[in-house]
N, C-alpha and C positions, 0 to 999 in steps of 0.2 A: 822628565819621567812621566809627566802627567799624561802626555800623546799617547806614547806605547801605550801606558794603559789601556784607556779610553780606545784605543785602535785594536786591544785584543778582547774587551768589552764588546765591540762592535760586532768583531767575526763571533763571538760566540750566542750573541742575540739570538734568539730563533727565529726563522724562515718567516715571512708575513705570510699571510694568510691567504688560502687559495682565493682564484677568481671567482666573482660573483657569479660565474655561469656554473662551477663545480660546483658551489652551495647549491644551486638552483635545484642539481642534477643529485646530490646525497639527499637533499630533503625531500624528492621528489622519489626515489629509492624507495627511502624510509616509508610515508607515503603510500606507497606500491603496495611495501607489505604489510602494511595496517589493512586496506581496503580487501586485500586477498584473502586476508583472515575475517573481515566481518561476515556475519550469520547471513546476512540478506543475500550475500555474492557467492558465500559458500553455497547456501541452499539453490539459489538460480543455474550455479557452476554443478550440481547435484541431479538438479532437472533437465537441464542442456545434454549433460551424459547419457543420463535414461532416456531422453527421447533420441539422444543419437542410435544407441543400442536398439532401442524398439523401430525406429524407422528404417537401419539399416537391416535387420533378422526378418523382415516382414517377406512372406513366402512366393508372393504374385508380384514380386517386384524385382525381378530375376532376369528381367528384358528392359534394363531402362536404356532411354534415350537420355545421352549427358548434355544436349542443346536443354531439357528436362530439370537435370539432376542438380546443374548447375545452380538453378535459382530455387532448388527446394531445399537448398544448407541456409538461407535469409532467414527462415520464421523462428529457428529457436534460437539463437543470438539477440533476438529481441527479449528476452527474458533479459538475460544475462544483461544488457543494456541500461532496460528499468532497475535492474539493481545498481548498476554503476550509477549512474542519476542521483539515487537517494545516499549511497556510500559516501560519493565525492562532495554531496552536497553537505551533509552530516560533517564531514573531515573538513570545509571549510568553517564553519560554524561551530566546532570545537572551542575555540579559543573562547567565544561569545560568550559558550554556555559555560563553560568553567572559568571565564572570567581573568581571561590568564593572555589577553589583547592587549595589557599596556605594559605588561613584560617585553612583546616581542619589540618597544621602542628601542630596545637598549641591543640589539641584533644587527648585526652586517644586513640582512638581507632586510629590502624596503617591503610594502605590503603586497606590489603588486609581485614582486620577486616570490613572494613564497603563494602567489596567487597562480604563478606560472608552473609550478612544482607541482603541486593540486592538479590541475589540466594533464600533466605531464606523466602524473602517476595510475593512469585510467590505460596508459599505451601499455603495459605488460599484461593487463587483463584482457587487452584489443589482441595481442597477440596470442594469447591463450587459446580467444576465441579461432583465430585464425587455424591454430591448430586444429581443433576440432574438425572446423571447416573443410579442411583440407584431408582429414582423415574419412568426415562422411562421404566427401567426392571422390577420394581414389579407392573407397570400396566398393560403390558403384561402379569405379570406371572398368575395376579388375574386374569384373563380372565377365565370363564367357559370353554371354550373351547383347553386352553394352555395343550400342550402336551411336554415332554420333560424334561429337566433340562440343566440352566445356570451354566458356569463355572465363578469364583472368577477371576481367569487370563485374563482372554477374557474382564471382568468389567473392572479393573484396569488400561487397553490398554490409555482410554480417559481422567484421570487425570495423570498418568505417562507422555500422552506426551503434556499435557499444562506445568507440569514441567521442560520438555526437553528444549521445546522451551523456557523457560522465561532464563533457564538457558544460551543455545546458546544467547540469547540477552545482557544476561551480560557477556557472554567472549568476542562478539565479539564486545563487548564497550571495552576492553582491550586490543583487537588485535588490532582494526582499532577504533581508537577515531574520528570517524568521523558522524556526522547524515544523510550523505547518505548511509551507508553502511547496514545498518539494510533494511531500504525500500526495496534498492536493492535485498538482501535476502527473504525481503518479499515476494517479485513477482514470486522470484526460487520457494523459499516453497509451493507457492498459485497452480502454476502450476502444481509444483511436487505431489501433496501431495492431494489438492482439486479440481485442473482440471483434473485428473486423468493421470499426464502424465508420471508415474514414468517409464522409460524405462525398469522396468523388472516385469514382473507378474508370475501367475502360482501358487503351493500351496509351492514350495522349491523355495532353494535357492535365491540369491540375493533382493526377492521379502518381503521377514523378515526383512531386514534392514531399511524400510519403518519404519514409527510409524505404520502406519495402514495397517495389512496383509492382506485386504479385498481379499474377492474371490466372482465371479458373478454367481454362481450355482443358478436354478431358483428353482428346490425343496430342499425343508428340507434332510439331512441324518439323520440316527440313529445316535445316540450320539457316538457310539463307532467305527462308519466309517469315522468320523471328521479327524481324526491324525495331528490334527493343534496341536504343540508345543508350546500351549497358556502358559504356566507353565515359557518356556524358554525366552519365546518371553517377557512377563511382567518383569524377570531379566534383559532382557539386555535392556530395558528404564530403568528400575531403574536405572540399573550402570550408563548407557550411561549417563543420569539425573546428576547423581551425577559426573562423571568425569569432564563431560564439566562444571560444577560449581567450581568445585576443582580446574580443570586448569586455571580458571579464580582467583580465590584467588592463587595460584603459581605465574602468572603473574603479580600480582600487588604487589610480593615484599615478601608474607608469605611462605620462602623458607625454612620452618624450616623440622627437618628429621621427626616429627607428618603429615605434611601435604604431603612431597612427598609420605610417606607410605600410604597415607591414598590414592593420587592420585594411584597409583602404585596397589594396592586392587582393589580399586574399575575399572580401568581399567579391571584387572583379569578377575574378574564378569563381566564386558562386552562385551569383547572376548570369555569368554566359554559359555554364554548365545547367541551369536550370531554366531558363528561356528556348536552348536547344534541345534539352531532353522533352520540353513538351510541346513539341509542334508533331506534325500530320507526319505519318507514316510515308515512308518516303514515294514518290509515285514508281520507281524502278523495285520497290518491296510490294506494292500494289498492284502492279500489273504481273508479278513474278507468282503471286496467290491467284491468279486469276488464270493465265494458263496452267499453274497445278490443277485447278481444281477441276477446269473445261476441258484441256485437251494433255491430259498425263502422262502420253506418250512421247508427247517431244519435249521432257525434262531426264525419262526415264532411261535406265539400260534391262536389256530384258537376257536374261542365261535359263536357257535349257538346260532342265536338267528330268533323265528318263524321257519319260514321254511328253512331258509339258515344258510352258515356256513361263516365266515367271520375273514380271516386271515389274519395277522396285524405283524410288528414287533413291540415288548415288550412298546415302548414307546407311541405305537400309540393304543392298543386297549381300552382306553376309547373314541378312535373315531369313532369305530363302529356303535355304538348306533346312529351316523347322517347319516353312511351308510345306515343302517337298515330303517331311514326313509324316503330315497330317494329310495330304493327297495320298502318298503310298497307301498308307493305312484303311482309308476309305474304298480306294478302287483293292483293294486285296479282297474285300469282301462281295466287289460287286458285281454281277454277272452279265452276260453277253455283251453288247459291246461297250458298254460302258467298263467295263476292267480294263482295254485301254485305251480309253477314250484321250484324244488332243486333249488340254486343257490350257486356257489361260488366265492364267494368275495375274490380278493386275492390282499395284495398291492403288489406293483413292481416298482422297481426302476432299473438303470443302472448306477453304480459306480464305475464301472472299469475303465473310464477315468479320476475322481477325479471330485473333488468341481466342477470347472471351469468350467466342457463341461457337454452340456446338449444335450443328448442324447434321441434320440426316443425308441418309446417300442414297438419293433413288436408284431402284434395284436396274441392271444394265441388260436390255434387251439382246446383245450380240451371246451367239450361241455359245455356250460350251468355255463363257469368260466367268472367273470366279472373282469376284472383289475380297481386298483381305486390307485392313484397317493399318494404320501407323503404331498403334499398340497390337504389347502381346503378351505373354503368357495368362496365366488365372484364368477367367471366364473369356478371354478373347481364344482360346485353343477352342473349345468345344462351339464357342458361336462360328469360327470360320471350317470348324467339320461340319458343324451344320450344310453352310452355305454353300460346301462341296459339296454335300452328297446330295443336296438340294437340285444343285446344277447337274448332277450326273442325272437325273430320277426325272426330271423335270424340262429338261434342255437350256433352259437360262433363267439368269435371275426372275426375269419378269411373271415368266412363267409359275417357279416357285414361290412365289411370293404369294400367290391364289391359292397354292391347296389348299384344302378340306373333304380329302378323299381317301382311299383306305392308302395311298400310295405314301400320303405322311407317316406311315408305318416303318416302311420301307425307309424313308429317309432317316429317320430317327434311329433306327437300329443300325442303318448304314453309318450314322456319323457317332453313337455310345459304342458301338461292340468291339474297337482293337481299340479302346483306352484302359489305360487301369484305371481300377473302380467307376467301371460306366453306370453305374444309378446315382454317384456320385456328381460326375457329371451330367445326369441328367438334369439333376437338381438346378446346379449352375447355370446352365442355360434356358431355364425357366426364368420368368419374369420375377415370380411370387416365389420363389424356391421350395416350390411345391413338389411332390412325388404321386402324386394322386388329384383329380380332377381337370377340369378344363383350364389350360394358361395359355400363355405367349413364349412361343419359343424368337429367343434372341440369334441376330443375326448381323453381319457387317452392315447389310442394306435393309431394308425393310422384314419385320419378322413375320416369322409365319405362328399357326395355330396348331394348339392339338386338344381333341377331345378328351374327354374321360376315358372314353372306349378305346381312342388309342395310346390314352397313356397306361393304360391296364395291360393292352397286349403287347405293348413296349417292350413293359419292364417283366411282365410275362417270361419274353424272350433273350432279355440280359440273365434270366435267373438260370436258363438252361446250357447245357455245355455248347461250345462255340460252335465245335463242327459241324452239328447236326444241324445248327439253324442255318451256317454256312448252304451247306446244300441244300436243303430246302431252298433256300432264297436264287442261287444261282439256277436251280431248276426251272421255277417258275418264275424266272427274270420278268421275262416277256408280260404275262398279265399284270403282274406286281407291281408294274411302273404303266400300265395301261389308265390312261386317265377315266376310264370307265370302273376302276374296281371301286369297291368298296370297303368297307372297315373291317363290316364281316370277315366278306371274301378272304380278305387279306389275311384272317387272324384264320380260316380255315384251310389255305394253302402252305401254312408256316406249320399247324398244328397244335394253335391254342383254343383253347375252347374257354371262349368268355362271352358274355351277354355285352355287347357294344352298344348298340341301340342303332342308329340311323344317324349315319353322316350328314351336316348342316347343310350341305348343300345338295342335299335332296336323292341322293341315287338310291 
C-alpha cells in the first residue's frame, strides 16, 4: 500500500523549477521594465524624440546625402546611453542600498546570474533606440530629394553604444559598489563624448575608440571616398559591449571555464575590431580622393539636359534636374547670347585632405564651366545662381571672381529675380546677412564683392515689376556685361536713380 502511495505523491509533486537561464531571462524582464520607467531614461527617451523631431522638420535639409544621414542618427543615442549607465548601475546597487543582499543567499539564482540579467536588461532599451534610429534614417531616405545610400554599420553605432554604456554601469557597480562613482563617470562621459571634448579627433586612429567617430566635413563625399571602417568600428562596440558585461558577471563570483572563454572571445573581437578601425585610410580610398578632386571627369557621367551638359558623380546625378532649374531660371532673364549660351555644369569637391578639412575650390578658368558643390538646398541654391550668372556676365569663373564693376549688378539681379522672395535670398547669400552696405557675396568657388551702391540698386530692382527690368536688361545686354561699365552707368540703363558713388576699382 505504501508504494502506490508514495508513486501517486510523486506524480502529483509540482514541476521543478525552471532552468537557470529562464530565471536569468524573467529577472532580466523584470529589470527592463524597472529601468524603462526611471525618470533619468524617461527624460533622456524625452530629449532623444525632440531632437529626432527638431532634426528631422529642419527646412534646408531637404537634399541630404544618406552616405551623410547615416552617421548623423549616432549623437542623440548618446543621451539616452548616459542615462542607461546611471539606471543599470543604480539597479545593481539596489540591493546594497536597501540592504536586502543577504536575502538574495537563500535564491536559485547565484550573484553573478542575476549580474547577467542587469547587462541583459539595457537590450530593450538598445532596441528602442534602434527604433528611433531607424525612423530618423528612413525619413531622410524618403525625401524626394535623398541622394546616396546608408550603411547598416554606421546605423548600428547608436544602439551598440546605449548597450556599452548600460553595460559599463553594471561593472562598475562591481568594481566600486559605491553611488557616487557612476555620477562621477557621468560628467567624464558628458564631456568626453557629448561636449565634444575627446582629446583625439581626425578620420584614424585613437579617434575610433570613441562610440562616436563623428568627423566635421561640411560637404557630402561620394560613398566610396568615405573609408570610414564603419563595418569594424560596429564589431568593436559590440565586443567591447559584451566584454565589459562579461567582466562584470566574472567579478561577481561566475568564474567558471564557460564564462572566462566566453570573456576571453569576446575580448579577441574587441581588440581586432579596434586595432583595425584605427589604421591609415586605405591607399585605394586615398588615391580614389585624389583623382576626384584633380581630375572629376574620369569618375563622372555627364547628361545633357536643354542646352547644357551637367557632370555629377554617379550618386549625385538625379540632382541635376534642380541644377537645370537654377540654369533655366538665370538664362530666362538674360540677354543676347548668353540666353543660350552652352554651359557646363561640373561638381567639384576637394578630398584630398579627408572628411575633417574643408577646403576651398579655386574658381576654373575653362570658359562657360559652372562649378556646383556636393550640397544643396538652403543657401547653396542662390550661391550656385550666383555662380551661374557670374559665368554667363563674366565668361568663367576666374574671371568672375574679379568683379568690382557696375556689371556685378547685372549678376546679382541675374541670379535674385526668378526666385521667390529674391531680397530674401539676397540676404542668404551675403556673408554678414546683410540687405544694405558693402559684403561678400557667397559662391561654390571663390566669392565675389558688392558695394553699397550696388547693393542699393539691386534691390532697387527686385522691388520693381519683373518685366520691365526684364527688358531693360535684355536691351542693353551688350554694355551691361561690358567690363568697362560702371555702377552708375549700370543703375542709369536699368532706370534707377541712386547716388552710388565710385566703383573700387576705379572706373
Amino acid at each position: 500500500m505504501t508504494a502506490p502511495v508514495l508513486e501517486k505523491e510523486a506524480q502529483a509533486a509540482p514541476a521543478a523549477p525552471g532552468t537557470p537561464a529562464a530565471a536569468v531571462l524573467a529577472l532580466a524582464l523584470f529589470e527592463a521594465r524597472r529601468l524603462l520607467l526611471r525618470l533619468p531614461v524617461l527624460i533622456a527617451l524625452a530629449v532623444y524624440t525632440a531632437w529626432l523631431v527638431w532634426h528631422n522638420l529642419q527646412p534646408w535639409d531637404e537634399f541630404p546625402a544618406l552616405q551623410d544621414a547615416d552617421r548623423a542618427t549616432q549623437g542623440g543615442p548618446l543621451f539616452v546611453g548616459l542615462a542607461a549607465l546611471l539606471c543599470a548601475n543604480q539597479a545593481v546597487l539596489r540591493s546594497r542600498r536597501r540592504d536586502t543582499e543577504r536575502h538574495f543567499a537563500v535564491l536559485a539564482l547565484s550573484r553573478g546570474q542575476r549580474t547577467a540579467a542587469h547587462a541583459l536588461s539595457v537590450v530593450p532599451l538598445a532596441l528602442l533606440v534602434a527604433v528611433g534610429v531607424i525612423v530618423q534614417f528612413t525619413w531622410e531616405a524618403v525625401k524626394p530629394g535623398a541622394i546616396g545610400h546608408g550603411s547598416p554599420a554606421e546605423l548600428l553605432v547608436g544602439p551598440l553604444t546605449v548597450l556599452l554604456f548600460g553595460a559599463i554601469g553594471v561593472l562598475l557597480a562591481r568594481l566600486v559598489p559605491s553611488g557616487v562613482a557612476a555620477p562621477l563617470l557621468l560628467v567624464v562621459f558628458f564631456l568626453m563624448f557629448v561636449g565634444a571634448a575627446f582629446p583625439f579627433a581626425g578620420e584614424t586612429g585613437a579617434a575610433w575608440l570613441a562610440p562616436v567617430a563623428g568627423t566635421a566635413n561640411k560637404y557630402p563625399f561620394p560613398s566610396v571616398l568615405l573609408g570610414r571602417p564603419a563595418a569594424w568600428h560596429a564589431l568593436y562596440l559590440a565586443g567591447f559591449a559584451v566584454t565589459v558585461a562579461l567582466l562584470a558577471v566574472l567579478l561577481s563570483g561566475s568564474r567558471g571555464r564557460a564564462v572566462q572563454g566566453a570573456v576571453a572571445a569576446a575580448l579577441a573581437v574587441t581588440v581586432l575590431g579596434g586595432v583595425v578601425q584605427t589604421r591609415d585610410v586605405p591607399e585605394a580610398t586615398a588615391a580614389a580622393r585624389q583623382r576626384a578632386s584633380l581630375t572629376p571627369e574620369k569618375e563622372q557621367m555627364c547628361l545633357r539636359r536643354g542646352t547644357s551638359e551637367y557632370c555629377a558623380f554617379p550618386e549625385w546625378a538625379p540632382r541635376t534636374a534642380e541644377w537645370e532649374r537654377v540654369v533655366r531660371g538665370v538664362q530666362s532673364l538674360a540677354g543676347g547670347p548668353a540666353q543660350g549660351q552652352r554651359l557646363l555644369v561640373r561638381q567639384r569637391l576637394d578630398a584630398r585632405y579627408g572628411l575633417d578639412t574643408d577646403s576651398a575650390l579655386p574658381p576654373s578658368a575653362t570658359p562657360h564651366q559652372v562649378t556646383v558643390g556636393t550640397a544643396w538646398g538652403g543657401n547653396r541654391v542662390p550661391e550656385f545662381s550666383t555662380a551661374v550668372a557670374a559665368v554667363l556676365v563674366a565668361g568663367d569663373e576666374k574671371a568672375a571672381a574679379e568683379l568690382c564693376d557696375g556689371r556685378m549688378v547685372t549678376v546679382m539681379w541675374l541670379s535674385l529675380a526668378w526666385q521667390d522672395d529674391p531680397e530674401s535670398q539676397l540676404r542668404h547669400v551675403r556673408l554678414d546677412d546683410s540687405l544694405s552696405g558693402e559684403a561678400v557675396v557667397l559662391s561654390p568657388t571663390d566669392p565675389l564683392t558688392m558695394t553699397a551702391g550696388q547693393t542699393d540698386v539691386v534691390r532697387a530692382l527686385l522691388d520693381r515689376p519683373l518685366p520691365s527690368v526684364v527688358g531693360r536688361v535684355k536691351a542693353h545686354w551688350a554694355e551691361l556685361t561690358s567690363p568697362k561699365i560702371t555702377t552708375a552707368r549700370a543703375a542709369e540703363l536699368l532706370g534707377v536713380r541712386a547716388k552710388v558713388g565710385p566703383d573700387r576699382c576705379g572706373a
